[in-house]
N, C-alpha and C positions, 0 to 999 in steps of 0.2 A: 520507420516506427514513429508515431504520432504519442506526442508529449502534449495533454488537454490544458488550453489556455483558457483560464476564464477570468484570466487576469487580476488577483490576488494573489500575492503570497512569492516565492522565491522559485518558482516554476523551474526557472532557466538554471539552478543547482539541480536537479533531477536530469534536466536535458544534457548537461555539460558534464555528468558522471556516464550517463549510458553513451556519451560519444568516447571518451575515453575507455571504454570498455568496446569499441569497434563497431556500436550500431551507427546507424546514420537515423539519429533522432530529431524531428523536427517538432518544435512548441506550435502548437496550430489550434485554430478554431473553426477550420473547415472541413464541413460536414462530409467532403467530398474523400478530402487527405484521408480525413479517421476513416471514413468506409474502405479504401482503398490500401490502409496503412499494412504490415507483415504481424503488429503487436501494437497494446495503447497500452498508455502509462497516465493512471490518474494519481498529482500528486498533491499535497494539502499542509496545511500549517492554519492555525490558530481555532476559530470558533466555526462549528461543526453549522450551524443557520447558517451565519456567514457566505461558509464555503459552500454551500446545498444551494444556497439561492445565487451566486454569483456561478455555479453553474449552469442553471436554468436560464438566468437572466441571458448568459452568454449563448444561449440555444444547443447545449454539449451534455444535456439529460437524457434525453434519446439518443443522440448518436453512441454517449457512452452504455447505456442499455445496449442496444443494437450491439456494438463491441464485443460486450460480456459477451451475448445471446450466439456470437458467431463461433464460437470454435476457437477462435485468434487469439495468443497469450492475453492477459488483462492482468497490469498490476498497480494496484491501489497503494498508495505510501503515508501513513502516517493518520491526517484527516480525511486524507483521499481515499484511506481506508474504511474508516466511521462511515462516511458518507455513503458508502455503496451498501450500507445496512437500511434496516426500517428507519428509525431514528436513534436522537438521543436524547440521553437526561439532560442534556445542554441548551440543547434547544429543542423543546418538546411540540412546540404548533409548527415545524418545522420539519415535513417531510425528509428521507433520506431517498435513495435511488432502488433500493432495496430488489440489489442484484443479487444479495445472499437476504437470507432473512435473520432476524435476530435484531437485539435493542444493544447501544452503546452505555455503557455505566458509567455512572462520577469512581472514581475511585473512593478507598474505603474511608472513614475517621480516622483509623487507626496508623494511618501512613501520610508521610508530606507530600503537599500536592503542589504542584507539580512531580510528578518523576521527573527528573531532568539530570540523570549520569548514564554513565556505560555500565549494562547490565549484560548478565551472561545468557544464552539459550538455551533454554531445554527442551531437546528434539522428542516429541508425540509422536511421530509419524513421520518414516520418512520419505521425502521430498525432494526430487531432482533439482529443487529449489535451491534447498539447502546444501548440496554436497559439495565437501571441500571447503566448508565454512569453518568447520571444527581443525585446528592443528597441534599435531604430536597428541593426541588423545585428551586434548586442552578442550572446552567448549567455545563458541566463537562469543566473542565481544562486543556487542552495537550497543547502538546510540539511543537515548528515547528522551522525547523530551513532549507528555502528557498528563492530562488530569482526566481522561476519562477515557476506558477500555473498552471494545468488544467481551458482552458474555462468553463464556463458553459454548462453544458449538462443536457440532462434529467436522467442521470442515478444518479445527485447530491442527496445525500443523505443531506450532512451537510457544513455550511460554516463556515466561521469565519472574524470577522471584521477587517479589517487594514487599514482605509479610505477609503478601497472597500471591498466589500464581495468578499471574494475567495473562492471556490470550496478548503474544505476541506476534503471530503470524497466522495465514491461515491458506488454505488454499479447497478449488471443488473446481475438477476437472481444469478447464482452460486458465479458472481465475484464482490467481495469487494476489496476496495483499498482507504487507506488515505494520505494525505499528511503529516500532523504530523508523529511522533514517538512513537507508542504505545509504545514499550520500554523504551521509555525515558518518559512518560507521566503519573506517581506515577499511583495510585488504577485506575484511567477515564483508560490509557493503558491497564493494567491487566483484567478490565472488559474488554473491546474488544476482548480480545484475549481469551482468557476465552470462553466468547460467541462463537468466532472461531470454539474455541476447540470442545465446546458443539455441535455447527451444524456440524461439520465435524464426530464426535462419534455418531450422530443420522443419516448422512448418510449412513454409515459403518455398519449399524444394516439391 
């Protein structure tokens, strides 16, 4: 499993949760590894340009296109998420990879920005993603820590409430992407990724 380095941000907490859930995930920027990889994990923190261009810069635009475009799990986390859209209000002369289509939003006036607590989910659709996230009939618990959303789309799997529903998850065929922090997001995280792991060992068969 190839973990996209384009060398900002805390990468190696994404890598060092999917090994703990049994993949054998390697942080890499070679175009060979990602083409080769079972599943890619694109993951992200802070400013949505930022991260788009220190993509590119690192030469991991195409390869991570080409990923999506294969059939092969693809999961985006967080900005790694943002980013695989058209763009955003963030950074507006700043292309996204626009592996889904849709635009990223600032969140609203009427709410603090940052979101930055453990929010609950609420499953749209369900998602081999998702199962086993929710316990004793409880919703599951993650982590998010953002000031700007994916719109609504049909590809929303899961929201979460913050005076407005936000687009917390999403998925369209092969590709998954949330806005929380599975890493940071106790057992509800490690199921997801887990699950990841599981679908991407069943494609590789």
């Amino acid at each position: 499993m190839a973990v996209l380095d384009y060398g900002i941000g805390n990468l190696r907490s994404a890598q060092k949760s999917l090994e703990r859930v049994g993949a054998d995930a390697r942080l890499t920027a070679d175009a060979g590894l990602i083409r080769d990889a079972d599943a890619v994990v694109l993951p992200g923190v802070g400013n949505f340009g930022r991260v788009a261009e220190a993509i590119r810069d690192a030469g991991l635009a195409d390869p991570a296109r080409d990923a999506a475009a294969s059939g092969r799990p693809f999961l985006g986390i967080c900005v790694g998420m943002q980013v695989m859209f058209d763009g955003s209000e963030e950074s507006p002369d700043v292309a996204g990879l626009s592996i889904l289509p849709g635009t990223v939003r600032l969140l609203p006036d009427t709410v603090k920005r940052p979101q930055m607590q453990w929010n609950t989910l609420t499953v749209k659709r369900a998602s081999p993603m998702l199962a086993g996230l929710a316990t004793n009939d409880e919703p599951p618990w993650v982590y998010f820590v953002h000031s700007y959303a994916v719109e609504d789309t049909a590809a929303t799997i899961a929201t979460c409430d913050y005076g407005v529903p936000l687009v917390a998850a999403v998925e369209h065929d092969n590709i998954f992407a949330t806005q929380f922090h599975p890493e940071k997001s106790g057992r509800s995280g490690l199921r997801l990724l887990s699950n990841f792991v599981e679908r991407a060992k069943k494609e590789d068969q």
